[in-house]
VEXVEXLUM-49257 format. One line per field, with one value per residue (C-alpha): residue number from 1; x, y, z; residue in one letter. Coordinates in Angstrom, 1 decimal. Layout:
i [NUM_...]
X [X_...]
Y [Y_...]
Z [Z_...]
aa [a_...]
% end
This chain:
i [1_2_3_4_5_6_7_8_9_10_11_12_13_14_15_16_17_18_19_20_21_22_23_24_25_26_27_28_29_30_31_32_33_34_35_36_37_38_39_40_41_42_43_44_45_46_47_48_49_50_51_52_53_54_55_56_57_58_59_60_61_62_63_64_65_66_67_68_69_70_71_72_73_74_75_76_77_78_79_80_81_82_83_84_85_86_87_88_89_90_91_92_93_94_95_96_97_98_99_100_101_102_103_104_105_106_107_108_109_110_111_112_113_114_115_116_117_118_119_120_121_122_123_124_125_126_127_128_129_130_131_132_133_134_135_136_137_138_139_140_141_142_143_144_145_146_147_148_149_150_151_152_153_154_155_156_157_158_159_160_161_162_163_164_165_166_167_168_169_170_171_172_173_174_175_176_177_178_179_180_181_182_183_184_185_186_187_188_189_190_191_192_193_194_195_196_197_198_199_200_201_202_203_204_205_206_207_208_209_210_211_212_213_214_215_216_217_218_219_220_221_222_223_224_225_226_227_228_229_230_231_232_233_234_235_236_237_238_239_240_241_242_243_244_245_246_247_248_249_250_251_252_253_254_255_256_257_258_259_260_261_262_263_264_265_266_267_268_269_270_271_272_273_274_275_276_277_278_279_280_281_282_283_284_285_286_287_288_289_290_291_292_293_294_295_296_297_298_299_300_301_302_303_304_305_306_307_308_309_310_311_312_313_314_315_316_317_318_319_320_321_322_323_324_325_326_327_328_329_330_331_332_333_334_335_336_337_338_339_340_341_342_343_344_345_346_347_348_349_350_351_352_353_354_355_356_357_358_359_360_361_362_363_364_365_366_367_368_369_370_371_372_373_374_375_376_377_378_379_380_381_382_383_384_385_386_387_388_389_390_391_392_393_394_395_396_397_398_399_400_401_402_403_404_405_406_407_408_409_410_411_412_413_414_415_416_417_418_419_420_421_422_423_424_425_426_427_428_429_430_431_432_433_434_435_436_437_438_439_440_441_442_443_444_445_446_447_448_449_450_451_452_453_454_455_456_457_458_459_460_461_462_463_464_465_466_467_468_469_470_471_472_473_474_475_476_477_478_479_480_481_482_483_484_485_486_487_488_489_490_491_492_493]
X [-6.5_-5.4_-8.0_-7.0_-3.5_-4.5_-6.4_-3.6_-1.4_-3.4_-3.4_0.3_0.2_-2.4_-0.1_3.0_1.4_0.1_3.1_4.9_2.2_2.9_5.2_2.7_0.3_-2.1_-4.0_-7.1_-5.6_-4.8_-0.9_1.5_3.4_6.3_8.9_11.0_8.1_4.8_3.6_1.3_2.6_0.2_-1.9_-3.2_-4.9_-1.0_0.8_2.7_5.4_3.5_5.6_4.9_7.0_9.0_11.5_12.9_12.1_10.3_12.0_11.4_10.5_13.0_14.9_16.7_17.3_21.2_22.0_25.2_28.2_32.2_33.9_37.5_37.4_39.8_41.2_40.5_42.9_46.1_47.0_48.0_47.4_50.2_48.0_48.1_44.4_43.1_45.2_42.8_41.1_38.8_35.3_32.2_29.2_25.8_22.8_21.1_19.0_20.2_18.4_17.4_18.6_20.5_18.6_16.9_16.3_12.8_13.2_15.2_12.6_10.0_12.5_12.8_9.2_8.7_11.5_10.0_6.4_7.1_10.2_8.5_10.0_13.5_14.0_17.7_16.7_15.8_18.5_21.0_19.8_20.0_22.4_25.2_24.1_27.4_29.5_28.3_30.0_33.4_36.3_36.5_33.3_29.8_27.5_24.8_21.8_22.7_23.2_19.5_17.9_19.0_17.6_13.9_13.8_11.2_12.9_15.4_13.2_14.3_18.0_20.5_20.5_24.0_25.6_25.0_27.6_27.9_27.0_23.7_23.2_22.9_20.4_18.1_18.6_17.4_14.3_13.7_13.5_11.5_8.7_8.6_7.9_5.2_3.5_4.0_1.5_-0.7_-1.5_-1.7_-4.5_-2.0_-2.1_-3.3_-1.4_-1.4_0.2_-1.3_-0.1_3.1_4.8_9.0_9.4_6.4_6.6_7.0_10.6_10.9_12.7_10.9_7.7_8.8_9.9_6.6_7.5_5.3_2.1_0.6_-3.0_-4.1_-6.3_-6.2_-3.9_-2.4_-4.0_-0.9_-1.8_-3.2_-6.4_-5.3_-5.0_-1.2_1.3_3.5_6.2_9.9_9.0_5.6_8.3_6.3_8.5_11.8_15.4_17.4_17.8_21.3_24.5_26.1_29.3_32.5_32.1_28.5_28.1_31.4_29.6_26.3_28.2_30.0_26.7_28.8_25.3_25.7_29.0_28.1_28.1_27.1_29.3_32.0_32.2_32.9_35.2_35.7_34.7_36.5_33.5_29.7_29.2_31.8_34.2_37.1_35.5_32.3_30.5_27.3_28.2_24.6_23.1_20.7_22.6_25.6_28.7_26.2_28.2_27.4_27.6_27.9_31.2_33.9_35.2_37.9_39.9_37.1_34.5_31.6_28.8_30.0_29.3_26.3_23.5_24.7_25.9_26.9_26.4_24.8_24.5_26.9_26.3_24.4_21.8_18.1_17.9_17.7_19.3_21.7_21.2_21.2_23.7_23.0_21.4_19.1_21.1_21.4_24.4_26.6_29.4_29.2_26.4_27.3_29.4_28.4_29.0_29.9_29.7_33.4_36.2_38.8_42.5_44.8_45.1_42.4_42.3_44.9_43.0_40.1_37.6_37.0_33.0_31.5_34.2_34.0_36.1_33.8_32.1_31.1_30.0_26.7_23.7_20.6_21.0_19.7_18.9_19.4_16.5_18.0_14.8_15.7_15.9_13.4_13.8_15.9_14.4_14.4_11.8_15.0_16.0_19.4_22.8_26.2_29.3_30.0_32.5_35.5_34.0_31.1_33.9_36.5_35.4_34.9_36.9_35.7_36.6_38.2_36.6_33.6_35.0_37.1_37.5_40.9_41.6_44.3_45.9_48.6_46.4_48.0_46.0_47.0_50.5_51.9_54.1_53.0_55.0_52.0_49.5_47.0_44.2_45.4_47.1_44.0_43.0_46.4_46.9_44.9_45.9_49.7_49.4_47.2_47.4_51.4_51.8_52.2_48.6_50.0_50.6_48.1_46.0_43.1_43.3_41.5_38.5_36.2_37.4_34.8_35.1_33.2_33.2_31.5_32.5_30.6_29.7_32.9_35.3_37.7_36.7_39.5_36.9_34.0_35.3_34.0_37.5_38.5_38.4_38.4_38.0_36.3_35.6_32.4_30.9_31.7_30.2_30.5_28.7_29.7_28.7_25.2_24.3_22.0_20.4_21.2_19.5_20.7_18.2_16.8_17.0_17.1_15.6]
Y [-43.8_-43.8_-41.5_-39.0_-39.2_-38.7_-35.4_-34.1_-34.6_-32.7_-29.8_-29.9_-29.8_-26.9_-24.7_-25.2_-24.1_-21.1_-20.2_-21.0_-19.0_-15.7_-14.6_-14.5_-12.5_-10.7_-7.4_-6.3_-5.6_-9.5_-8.2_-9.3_-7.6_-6.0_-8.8_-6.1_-3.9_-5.5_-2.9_-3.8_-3.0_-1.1_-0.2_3.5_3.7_3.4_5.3_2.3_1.8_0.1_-3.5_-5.0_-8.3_-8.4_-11.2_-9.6_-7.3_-8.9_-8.7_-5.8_-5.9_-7.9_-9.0_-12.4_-13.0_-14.0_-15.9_-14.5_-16.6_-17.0_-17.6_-16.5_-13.4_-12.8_-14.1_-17.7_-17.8_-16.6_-12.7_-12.4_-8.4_-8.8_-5.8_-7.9_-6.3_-9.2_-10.9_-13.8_-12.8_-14.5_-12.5_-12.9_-11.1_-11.0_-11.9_-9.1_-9.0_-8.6_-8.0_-10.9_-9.1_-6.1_-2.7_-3.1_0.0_0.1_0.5_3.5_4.7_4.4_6.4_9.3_9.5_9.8_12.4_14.4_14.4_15.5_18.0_20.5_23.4_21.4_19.8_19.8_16.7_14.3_15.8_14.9_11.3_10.5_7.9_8.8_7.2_8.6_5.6_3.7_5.7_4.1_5.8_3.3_1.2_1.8_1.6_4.8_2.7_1.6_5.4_6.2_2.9_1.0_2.9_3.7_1.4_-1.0_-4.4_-3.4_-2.7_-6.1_-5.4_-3.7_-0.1_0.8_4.4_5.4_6.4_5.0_8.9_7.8_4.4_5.8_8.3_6.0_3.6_6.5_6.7_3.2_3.1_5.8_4.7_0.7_2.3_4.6_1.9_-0.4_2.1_2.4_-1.3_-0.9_2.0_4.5_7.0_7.1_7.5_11.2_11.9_15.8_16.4_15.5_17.8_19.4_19.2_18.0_14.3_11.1_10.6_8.1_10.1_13.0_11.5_9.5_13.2_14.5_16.8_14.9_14.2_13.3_12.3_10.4_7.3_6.2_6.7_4.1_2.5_0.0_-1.2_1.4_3.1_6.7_6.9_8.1_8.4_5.1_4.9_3.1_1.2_-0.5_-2.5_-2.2_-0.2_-1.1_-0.4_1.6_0.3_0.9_-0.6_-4.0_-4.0_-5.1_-8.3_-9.0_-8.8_-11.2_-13.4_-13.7_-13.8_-17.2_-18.9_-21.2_-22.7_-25.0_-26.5_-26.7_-29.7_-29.6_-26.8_-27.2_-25.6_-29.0_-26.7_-23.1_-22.0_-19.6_-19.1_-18.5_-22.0_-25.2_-26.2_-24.0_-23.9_-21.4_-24.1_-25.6_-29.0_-30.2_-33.3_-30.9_-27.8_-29.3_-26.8_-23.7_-20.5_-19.8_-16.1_-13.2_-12.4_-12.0_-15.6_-14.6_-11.2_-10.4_-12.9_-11.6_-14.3_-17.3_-18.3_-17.3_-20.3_-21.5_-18.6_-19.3_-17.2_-15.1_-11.7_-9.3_-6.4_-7.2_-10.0_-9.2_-10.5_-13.6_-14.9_-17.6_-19.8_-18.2_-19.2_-21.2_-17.9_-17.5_-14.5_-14.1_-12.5_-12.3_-13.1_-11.6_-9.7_-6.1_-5.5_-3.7_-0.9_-1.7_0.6_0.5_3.3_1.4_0.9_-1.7_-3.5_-2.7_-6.7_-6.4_-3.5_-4.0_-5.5_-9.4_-9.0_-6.8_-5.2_-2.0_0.8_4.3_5.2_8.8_9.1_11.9_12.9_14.8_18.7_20.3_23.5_24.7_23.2_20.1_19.8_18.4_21.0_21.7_19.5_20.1_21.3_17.7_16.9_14.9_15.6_17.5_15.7_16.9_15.2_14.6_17.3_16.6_18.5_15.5_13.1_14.0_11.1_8.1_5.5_3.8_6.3_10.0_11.5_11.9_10.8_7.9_6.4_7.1_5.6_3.5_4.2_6.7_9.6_11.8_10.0_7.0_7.7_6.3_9.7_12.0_14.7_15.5_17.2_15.1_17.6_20.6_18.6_16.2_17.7_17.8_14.0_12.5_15.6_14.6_11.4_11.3_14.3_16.1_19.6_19.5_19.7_17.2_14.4_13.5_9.6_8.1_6.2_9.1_9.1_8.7_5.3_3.1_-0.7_-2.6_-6.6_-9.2_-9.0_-8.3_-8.7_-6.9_-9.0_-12.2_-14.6_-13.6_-11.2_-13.3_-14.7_-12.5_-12.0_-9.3_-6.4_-2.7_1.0_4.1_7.5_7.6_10.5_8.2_5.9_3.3_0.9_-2.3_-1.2_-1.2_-2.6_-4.2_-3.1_-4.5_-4.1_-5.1_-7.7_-6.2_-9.3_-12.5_-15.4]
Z [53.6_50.1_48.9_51.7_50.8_46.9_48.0_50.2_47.6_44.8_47.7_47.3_43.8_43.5_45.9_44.2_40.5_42.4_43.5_40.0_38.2_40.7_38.3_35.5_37.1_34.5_34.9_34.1_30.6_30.1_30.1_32.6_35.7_36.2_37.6_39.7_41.1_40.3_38.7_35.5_32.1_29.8_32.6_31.9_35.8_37.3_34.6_33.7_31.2_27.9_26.7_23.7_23.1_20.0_19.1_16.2_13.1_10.6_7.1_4.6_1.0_-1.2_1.8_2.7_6.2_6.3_10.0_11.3_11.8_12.1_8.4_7.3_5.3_2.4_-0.5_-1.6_-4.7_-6.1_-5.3_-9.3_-8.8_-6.3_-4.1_-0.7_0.7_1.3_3.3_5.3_9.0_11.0_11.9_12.9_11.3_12.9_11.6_8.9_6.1_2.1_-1.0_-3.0_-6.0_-6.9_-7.5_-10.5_-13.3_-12.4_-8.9_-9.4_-11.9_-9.2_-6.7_-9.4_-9.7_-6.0_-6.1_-9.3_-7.6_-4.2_-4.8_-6.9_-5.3_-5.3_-8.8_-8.0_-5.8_-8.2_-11.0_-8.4_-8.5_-12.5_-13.2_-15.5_-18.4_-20.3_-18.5_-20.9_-23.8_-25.0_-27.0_-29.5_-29.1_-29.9_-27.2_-27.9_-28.0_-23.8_-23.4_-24.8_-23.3_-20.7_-17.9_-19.2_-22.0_-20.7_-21.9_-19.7_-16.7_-14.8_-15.3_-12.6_-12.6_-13.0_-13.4_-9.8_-7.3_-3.5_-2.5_-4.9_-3.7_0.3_-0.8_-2.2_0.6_3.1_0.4_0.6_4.7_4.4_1.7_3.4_6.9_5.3_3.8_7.2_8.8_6.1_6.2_10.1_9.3_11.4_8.2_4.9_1.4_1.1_-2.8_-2.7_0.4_0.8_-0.7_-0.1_3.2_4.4_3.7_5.5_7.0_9.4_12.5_11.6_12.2_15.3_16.8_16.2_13.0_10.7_11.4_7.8_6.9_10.1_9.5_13.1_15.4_16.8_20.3_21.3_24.6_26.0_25.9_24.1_20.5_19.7_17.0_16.7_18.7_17.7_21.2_19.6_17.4_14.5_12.1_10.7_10.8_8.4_4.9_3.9_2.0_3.6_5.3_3.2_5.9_5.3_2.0_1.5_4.3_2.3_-1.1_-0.2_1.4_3.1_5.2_2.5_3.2_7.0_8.8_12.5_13.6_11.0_7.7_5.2_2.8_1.6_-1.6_-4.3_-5.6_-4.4_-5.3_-4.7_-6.6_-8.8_-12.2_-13.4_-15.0_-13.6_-13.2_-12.3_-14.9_-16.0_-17.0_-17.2_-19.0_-18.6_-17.4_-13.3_-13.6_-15.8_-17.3_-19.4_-20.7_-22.6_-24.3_-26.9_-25.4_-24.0_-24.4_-26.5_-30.1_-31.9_-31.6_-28.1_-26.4_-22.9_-20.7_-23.9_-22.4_-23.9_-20.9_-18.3_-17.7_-16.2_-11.9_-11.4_-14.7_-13.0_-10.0_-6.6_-3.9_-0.8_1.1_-2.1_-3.3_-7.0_-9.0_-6.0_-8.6_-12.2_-13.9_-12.1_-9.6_-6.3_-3.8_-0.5_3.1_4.0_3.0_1.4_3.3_1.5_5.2_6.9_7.1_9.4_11.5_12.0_14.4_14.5_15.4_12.7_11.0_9.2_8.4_7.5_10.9_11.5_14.6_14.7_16.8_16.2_16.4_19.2_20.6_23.9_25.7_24.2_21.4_18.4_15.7_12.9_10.3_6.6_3.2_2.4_5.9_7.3_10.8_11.1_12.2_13.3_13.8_17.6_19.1_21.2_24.3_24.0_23.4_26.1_29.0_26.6_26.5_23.1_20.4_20.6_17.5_15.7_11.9_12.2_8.3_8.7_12.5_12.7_9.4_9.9_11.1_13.9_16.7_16.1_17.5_20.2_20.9_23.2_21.6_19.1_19.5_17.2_18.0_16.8_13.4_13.0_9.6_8.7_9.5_6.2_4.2_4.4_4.2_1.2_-0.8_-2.0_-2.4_-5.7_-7.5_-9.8_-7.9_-5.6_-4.7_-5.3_-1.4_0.5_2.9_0.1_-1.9_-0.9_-1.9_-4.9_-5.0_-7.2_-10.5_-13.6_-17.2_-18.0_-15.6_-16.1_-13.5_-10.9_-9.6_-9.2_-5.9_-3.0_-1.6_-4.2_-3.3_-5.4_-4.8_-6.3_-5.5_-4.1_-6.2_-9.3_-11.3_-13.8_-16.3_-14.4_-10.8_-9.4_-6.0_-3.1_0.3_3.6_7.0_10.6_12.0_15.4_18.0_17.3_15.6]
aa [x_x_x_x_x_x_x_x_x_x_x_x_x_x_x_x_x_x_x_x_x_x_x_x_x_x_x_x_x_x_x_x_x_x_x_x_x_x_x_x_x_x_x_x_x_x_x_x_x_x_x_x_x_x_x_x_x_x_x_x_x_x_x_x_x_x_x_x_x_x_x_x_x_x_x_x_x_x_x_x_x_x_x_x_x_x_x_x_x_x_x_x_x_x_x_x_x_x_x_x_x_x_x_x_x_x_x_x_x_x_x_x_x_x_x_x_x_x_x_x_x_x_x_x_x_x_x_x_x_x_x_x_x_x_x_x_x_x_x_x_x_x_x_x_x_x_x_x_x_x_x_x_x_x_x_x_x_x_x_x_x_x_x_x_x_x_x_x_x_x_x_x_x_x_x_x_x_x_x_x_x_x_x_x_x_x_x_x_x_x_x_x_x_x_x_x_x_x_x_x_x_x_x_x_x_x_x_x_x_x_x_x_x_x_x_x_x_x_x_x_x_x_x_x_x_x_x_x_x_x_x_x_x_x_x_x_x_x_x_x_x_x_x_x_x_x_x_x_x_x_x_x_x_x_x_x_x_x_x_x_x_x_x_x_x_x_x_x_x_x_x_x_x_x_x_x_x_x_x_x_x_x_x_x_x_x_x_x_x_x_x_x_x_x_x_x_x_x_x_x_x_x_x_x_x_x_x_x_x_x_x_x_x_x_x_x_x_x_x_x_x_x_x_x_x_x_x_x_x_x_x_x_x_x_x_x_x_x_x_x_x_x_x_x_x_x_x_x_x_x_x_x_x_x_x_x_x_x_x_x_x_x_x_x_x_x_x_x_x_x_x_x_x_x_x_x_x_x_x_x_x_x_x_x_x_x_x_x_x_x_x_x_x_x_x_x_x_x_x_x_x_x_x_x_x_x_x_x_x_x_x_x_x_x_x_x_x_x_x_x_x_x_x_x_x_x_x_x_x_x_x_x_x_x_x_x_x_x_x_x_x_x_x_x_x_x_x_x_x_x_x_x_x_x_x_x_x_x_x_x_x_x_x_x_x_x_x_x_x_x_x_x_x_x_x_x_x_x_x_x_x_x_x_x_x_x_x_x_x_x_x_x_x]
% end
């Protein structure tokens, strides 16, 4: 009886994991079914939809995966400057991906090469990319031998290339996506490196080749899981996002590191700092009264006294010269400081959006023609944007325009009066509220002052913390401002 009881209920047993294991129901392939048809993915015979499962992108070259989180951004000391633009705001930033380091001199070396080599016909290109060496110049210092060497000189190969403006710093971001994601499918065997070929226009841009405009020198094309041999689609997950500058937010997020002050799900203390407490010294046994950072200690104090000078770099220091923070960023205080994404607004603190702020968007799409094809690509083998027009815009209900640096900052828009016509005045609203008349009097808080943070060699330590905040035109340049590549992370971990 018992036996007979055992076997009935092992029956019972072996029904219900059938009927658990319907939903997991594999095709010839060894790939699973469709849970809201039952058709099977990556099934050629049915003309299927291919799925490839993909948690999240993996992280590019020189990359430090930053987990997002809540933290109060602003300032964490005294407002001597007395500028109020950092007043403090709760956000939240997701999670993203930051450089180790900043750019160094000879990764910008290896960008002008690529940029020499493959722009023969366009040597404008890679002129348009030398740093301004001349910032180095001073009026009543002598700094010629920085001018001559510190970008090609090989001893200063490790250091942070400095001398490029933000408009500089997004170019070579675009390069970088560009030559990572090339290389992604050269490991995969998808295509091989091509250095004769590629030449102008006909070199490997990411959306160019994902529109079918670049084809390059095919290895073997990729199978994913089907059976035909195609180009790489975004959908097979295996190339990466943009590389580009972080967010005023992020990078302020990452420079703090507070994952080391976290307790549970509380944060055990802010920081003024990247690391705790409100000195710059290293407090550790082992390098105990060693400077943190790279800075200025004092009016006419650049490195301490000869035979224990501390920090001991009179400009900049090479990467990696001083202790990283708790995210394993280094010189996120001192050394250089560093572009940033956002337009600058003295109170965009006050504006702007608690979940990823940023202030800068420009809203675009690809150019099309009138079969709705994307155009043929630029000079340059990039695929051709335009902002978004008011015709395209006229039914949605989460922004009006196409360029909205200036939203919510006196442009005409912004109004609350219906007596305006903001339209037909919208390039009028940031030229009167920035720009006089008069050629002599004019403002350097336009569309294109983009914010700097860190610090640097050159700086008292007031602009070490992460909460200050500065501006620059973004065609300009400097000796004490370099910078560092972001990406958004793609899923989650």
């Amino acid at each position: 009886m018992r036996k007979e009881k055992y076997v009935a209920g092992l029956i019972c047993l072996l029904c219900v994991l059938s009927l658990t294991s319907c939903q997991k129901v594999k095709n010839l392939f060894g790939k699973k079914k469709s849970a809201t048809t039952g058709w099977a993915y990556n099934d050629p015979e049915n003309g299927g939809i291919e799925y490839t499962k993909v948690k999240h992108t993996k992280a590019g070259p020189g990359l430090i995966f930053i987990p997002g989180g809540t933290f109060v951004m602003g300032r964490t000391q005294e407002d001597v400057m007395g500028e109020n633009n950092n007043i403090q705001r709760r956000v939240t930033v997701a999670s993203f991906y930051m450089d180790e380091t900043e750019v160094r001199n000879i990764d910008w070396l290896e960008y002008l090469n690529w940029l020499g080599r493959v722009y023969v016909n366009y040597p404008e290109v890679a002129k348009r990319a030398l740093p301004d060496t001349l910032v180095w110049r001073d009026q009543l210092g002598y700094n010629e031998p920085m001018v001559k060497n510190y970008l090609r000189f090989p001893a200063y190969a490790e250091y942070p290339v400095v001398g490029v403006s933000w408009e500089q710093a997004t170019e070579y971001c675009i390069w970088r996506t560009d030559r990572v994601n090339e290389q992604m499918l050269v490991d995969k065997k998808v295509l091989k490196h091509d250095p004769e070929g590629q030449q102008d226009e006909n070199n490997f841009n990411t959306e160019a080749y994902l529109s079918g405009q670049y084809a390059g020198a095919v290895y073997k094309n990729y199978k994913g899981n089907g059976r035909e041999a195609r180009p790489v689609k975004w959908e097979d997950g295996l190339l990466l996002p943009s590389y580009r500058l972080p967010t005023e937010a992020e990078w302020e997020y990452a420079a703090y590191g507070l994952i080391g002050n976290t307790e549970d799900e509380r944060v055990a203390g802010t920081r003024i700092y990247p690391w705790n407490g409100s000195w710059v010294r290293n407090d550790e046994k082992k390098h105990r009264g060693k400077m943190m950072a790279n800075f200025r200690r004092a009016r006419g104090d650049y490195m301490g006294v000869a035979g224990f000078a501390n920090d001991g770099w009179g400009y900049t220091a090479p990467v990696k010269s001083f202790w990283p923070n708790d995210f394993g960023l280094y010189d996120m205080a001192g050394n250089v400081n560093e572009w940033v994404f956002d337009v600058y607004r003295p109170l965009s603190f006050q504006d702007m959006a608690e979940f990823n702020p940023f202030r800068g968007n420009i809203f675009k799409v690809p150019m099309t023609d009138g079969s709705g094809n994307i155009v043929e690509k630029d000079s340059l083998g990039r695929i051709r944007y335009r902002n978004q027009t008011d015709v395209e815009l006229a039914n949605r209900e989460n922004y009006r325009i196409a360029d909205n640096r200036n939203y919510r900052d006196g442009d005409l828009q912004s109004r609350i009066s219906n007596e305006i016509d903001w339209k037909s005045g919208m390039d009028r609203g940031t030229s009167e509220m920035y720009y006089a008349n008069q050629k002599e009097v004019t403002t350097l808080l336009n569309d294109e002052a983009r914010v700097y943070k860190g610090g640097s060699w050159k700086d008292g330590t007031y602009w070490l913390s992460p909460g200050g905040r500065r501006y620059l035109n973004q065609k300009k340049a400097a000796n004490d401002i370099g910078f560092r590549c972001a990406m958004s992370q793609i899923g989650y971990k």
